[in-house]
C-alpha positions in Angstrom: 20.6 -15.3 10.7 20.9 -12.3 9.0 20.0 -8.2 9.6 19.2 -5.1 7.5 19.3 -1.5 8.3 17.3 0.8 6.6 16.8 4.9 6.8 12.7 6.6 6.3 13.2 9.7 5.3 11.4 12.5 2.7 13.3 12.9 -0.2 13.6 16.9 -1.5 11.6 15.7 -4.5 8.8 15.2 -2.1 8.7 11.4 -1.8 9.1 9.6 1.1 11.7 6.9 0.7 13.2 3.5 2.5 16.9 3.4 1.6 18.5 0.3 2.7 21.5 0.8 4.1 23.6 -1.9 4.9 22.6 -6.2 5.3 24.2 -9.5 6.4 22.7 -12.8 5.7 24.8 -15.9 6.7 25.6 -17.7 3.5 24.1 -21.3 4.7 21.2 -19.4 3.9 22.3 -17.8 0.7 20.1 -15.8 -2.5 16.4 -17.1 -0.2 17.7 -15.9 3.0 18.5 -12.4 0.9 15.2 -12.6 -0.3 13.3 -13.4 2.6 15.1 -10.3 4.6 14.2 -8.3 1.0 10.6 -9.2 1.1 10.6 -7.7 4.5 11.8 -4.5 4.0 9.8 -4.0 1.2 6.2 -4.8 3.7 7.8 -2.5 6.2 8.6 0.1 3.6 4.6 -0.6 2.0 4.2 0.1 5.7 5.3 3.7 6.3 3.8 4.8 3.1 7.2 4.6 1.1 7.3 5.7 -2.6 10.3 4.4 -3.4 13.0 2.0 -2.1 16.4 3.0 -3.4 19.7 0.8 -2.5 23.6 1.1 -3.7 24.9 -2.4 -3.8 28.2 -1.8 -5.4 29.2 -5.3 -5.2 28.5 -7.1 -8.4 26.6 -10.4 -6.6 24.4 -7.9 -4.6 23.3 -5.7 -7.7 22.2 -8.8 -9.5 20.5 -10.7 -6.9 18.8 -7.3 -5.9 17.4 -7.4 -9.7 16.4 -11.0 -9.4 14.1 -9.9 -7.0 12.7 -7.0 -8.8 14.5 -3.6 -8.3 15.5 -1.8 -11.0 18.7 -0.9 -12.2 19.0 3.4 -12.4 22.9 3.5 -13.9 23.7 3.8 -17.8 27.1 2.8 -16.0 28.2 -0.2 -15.2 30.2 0.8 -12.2 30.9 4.2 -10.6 33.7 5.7 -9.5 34.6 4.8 -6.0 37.9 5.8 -4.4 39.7 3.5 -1.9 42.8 4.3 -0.1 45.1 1.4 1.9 47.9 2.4 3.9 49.0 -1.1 4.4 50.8 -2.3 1.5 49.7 -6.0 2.7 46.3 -5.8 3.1 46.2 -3.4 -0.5 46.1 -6.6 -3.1 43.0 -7.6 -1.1 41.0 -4.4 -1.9 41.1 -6.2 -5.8 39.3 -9.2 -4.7 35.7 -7.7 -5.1 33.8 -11.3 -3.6 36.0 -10.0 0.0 34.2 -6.8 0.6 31.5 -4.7 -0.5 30.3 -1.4 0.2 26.2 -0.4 0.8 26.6 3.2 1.4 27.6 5.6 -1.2 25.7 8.5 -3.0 25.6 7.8 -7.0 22.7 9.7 -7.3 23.8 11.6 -10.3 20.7 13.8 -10.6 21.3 15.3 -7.8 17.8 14.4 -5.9 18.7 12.2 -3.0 
């Protein structure tokens, strides 16, 4: 079981780009399942003629298992700034615990060309 959504679009630099947007795999079937789902988007991407297939993991087990399977890391940075604000003090401890919640949308595109 798992699902990925991804985004065609022309980027202003002139390429035409998949960007995947957000995925679930269920863990029973774990780093192959991920694999198997990335394998596909990248025929569908070969597909519509894409140039490029740009992702922001932010979530340390995603960033590495996305460059076990080839991608290739962009960042001098290990992390980037990403701000998170919790108005429930009881649920605010949780935001720490970076294996409980990751995030796949963001623009870190420090260039400036997304």
């Amino acid at each position: 079981m798992a699902y990925a959504a991804y985004q065609a679009a022309h980027r202003s630099d002139g390429q035409r780009s998949v960007r995947l947007v957000d995925w679930l795999v269920h863990h029973r079937y774990g780093l192959e399942g991920f694999a198997t789902l990335i394998r596909e988007l990248q025929r569908r991407a070969e597909q519509l003629g894409a140039d490029i297939v740009p992702v922001t993991p932010l979530h340390a087990l995603s960033e590495r298992s996305l460059l076990r399977l080839g991608f290739i890391g962009q960042s001098p940075h290990e992390f980037n700034t990403v701000g998170v604000r919790c108005s429930q003090s009881e649920r605010a401890s949780s935001l720490y615990d970076g294996s409980r919640w990751f995030l796949t949308e963001a623009n870190t595109d420090l260039d400036g060309s997304a």
